[in-house]
Steps between C-alpha positions, in 0.01 A plus 500: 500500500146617326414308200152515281285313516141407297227292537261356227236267392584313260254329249260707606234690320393740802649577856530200771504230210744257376832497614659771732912489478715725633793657304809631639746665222893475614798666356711242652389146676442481846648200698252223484391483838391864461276423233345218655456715831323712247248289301444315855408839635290585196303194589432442116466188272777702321739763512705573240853679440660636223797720390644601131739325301618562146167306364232625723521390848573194689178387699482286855183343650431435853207355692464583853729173599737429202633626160284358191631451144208608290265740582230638256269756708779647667695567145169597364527763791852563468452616164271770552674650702793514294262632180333685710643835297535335193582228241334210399758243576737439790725161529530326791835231620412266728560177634250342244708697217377828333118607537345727291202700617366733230216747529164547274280764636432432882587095405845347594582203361819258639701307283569178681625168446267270388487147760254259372413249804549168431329188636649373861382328808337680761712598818399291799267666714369749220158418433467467896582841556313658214150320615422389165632252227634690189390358129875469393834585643744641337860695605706864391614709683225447715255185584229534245109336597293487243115538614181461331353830519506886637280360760751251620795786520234728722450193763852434568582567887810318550745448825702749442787325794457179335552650177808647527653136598426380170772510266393793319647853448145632448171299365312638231144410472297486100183462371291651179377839593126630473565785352869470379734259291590362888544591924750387695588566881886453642572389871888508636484461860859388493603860360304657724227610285177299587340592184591734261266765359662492118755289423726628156763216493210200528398606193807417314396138567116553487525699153588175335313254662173706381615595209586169419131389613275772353724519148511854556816735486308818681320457776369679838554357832371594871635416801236462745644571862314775707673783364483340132669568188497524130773402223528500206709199335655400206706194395784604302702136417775522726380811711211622600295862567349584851289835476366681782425848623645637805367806743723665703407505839782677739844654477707635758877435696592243711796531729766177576 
């Protein structure tokens, strides 16, 4: 069987930036195994399938070692594909419920739930493992350190083994930006993603914290990994708005 198959950067505002995905439209569903065999092969924070349904399509997110629940740079991705000839709006099911992605221009921007982190106590063995001692501590859908600056973010180096023993799906990292309303960097060892270049879904929980913090409804956010990354975010009460560019990178056929 020959399927298609694309790969983009996500988030990003020129080639080899933010956050590549791969996409892999289906007109049926593939047995589970397969499509872990696939995104494990693809060797990609993400890789996303999706096939139509009366509303739009039905969306599924791997990693490289397990099925995820929310994804934001790989729907981001997902969408342009689908618009790619058209439209401004497609609707995506999903395990997290329907996602809306609509497009403005060369801008995407997700519709996501909105997860405000709450205060919590820190996993044992997490501030070992990151090699530094976070402001506050709060949890989502994700551990969420609080630093003191952009500075502090930049530094991190942590043990990436002995991170993904702490009991965290995936830690997000926060400070004030520099140059932008605030930076973060992600780290999910456990998922098999030792950091993640742009991380959609973290900002359903880091889009209230800041807003929350800064008083402001609009604002722009970086993520500073290697590749790096640009969003633009917007609390929306009991959602929130995730825009990004994408640039299409590669298409082609895959065999299974």
């Amino acid at each position: 069987m020959e399927l298609p198959i694309f790969q983009l950067d996500a988030f990003a505002s020129a080639p080899f930036r933010g956050n590549p995905a791969v996409i892999v439209p289906l007109d049926t569903w593939l047995p589970d195994a397969t499509m872990q065999a696939i995104a494990e092969e693809n060797n990609l924070a993400e890789t996303a399938f999706y096939v139509r349904n009366p509303e739009g399509y039905k969306i599924r997110w791997f990693t490289p070692t397990q099925e995820v629940d929310l994804c934001g740079h790989a729907t981001l991705a997902a969408a342009a594909v689908v618009l790619a000839n058209g439209g401004a709006e497609v609707i995506f099911d999903s395990r997290s419920g329907k996602l809306r992605v609509t497009r403005d221009g060369d801008r995407y921007t997700l519709d996501f739930p909105r997860l405000p982190p709450q205060a919590a106590l820190e996993p044992p063995g997490l501030v070992a493992a990151l090699g530094a001692v976070p402001s506050a501590f709060l949890r989502s859908n994700y551990c969420f350190c609080v630093f003191q600056n952009e500075a502090h973010i930049r530094a991190l180096t942590p043990n990436m083994g002995a991170l993904s023993q702490v009991d965290c799906f995936g830690v997000i990292a926060t400070a004030p930006g520099d140059e932008c309303d605030f930076v973060s960097r992600m780290f999910a060892p456990a998922a098999g993603i030792n950091e993640d270049p742009v991380t959609g879904s973290a900002h359903s929980a880091l889009i209230p914290y800041w807003s929350e913090r800064l008083g402001k409804k609009s604002m722009l956010a970086r993520q500073i990994s290697k590749r790096g990354g640009e969003l633009w975010c917007e609390d929306r009460g009991s959602r929130v708005g995730i825009g990004g560019q994408v640039i299409r990178y590669m298409e082609g056929r895959i065999s299974v």
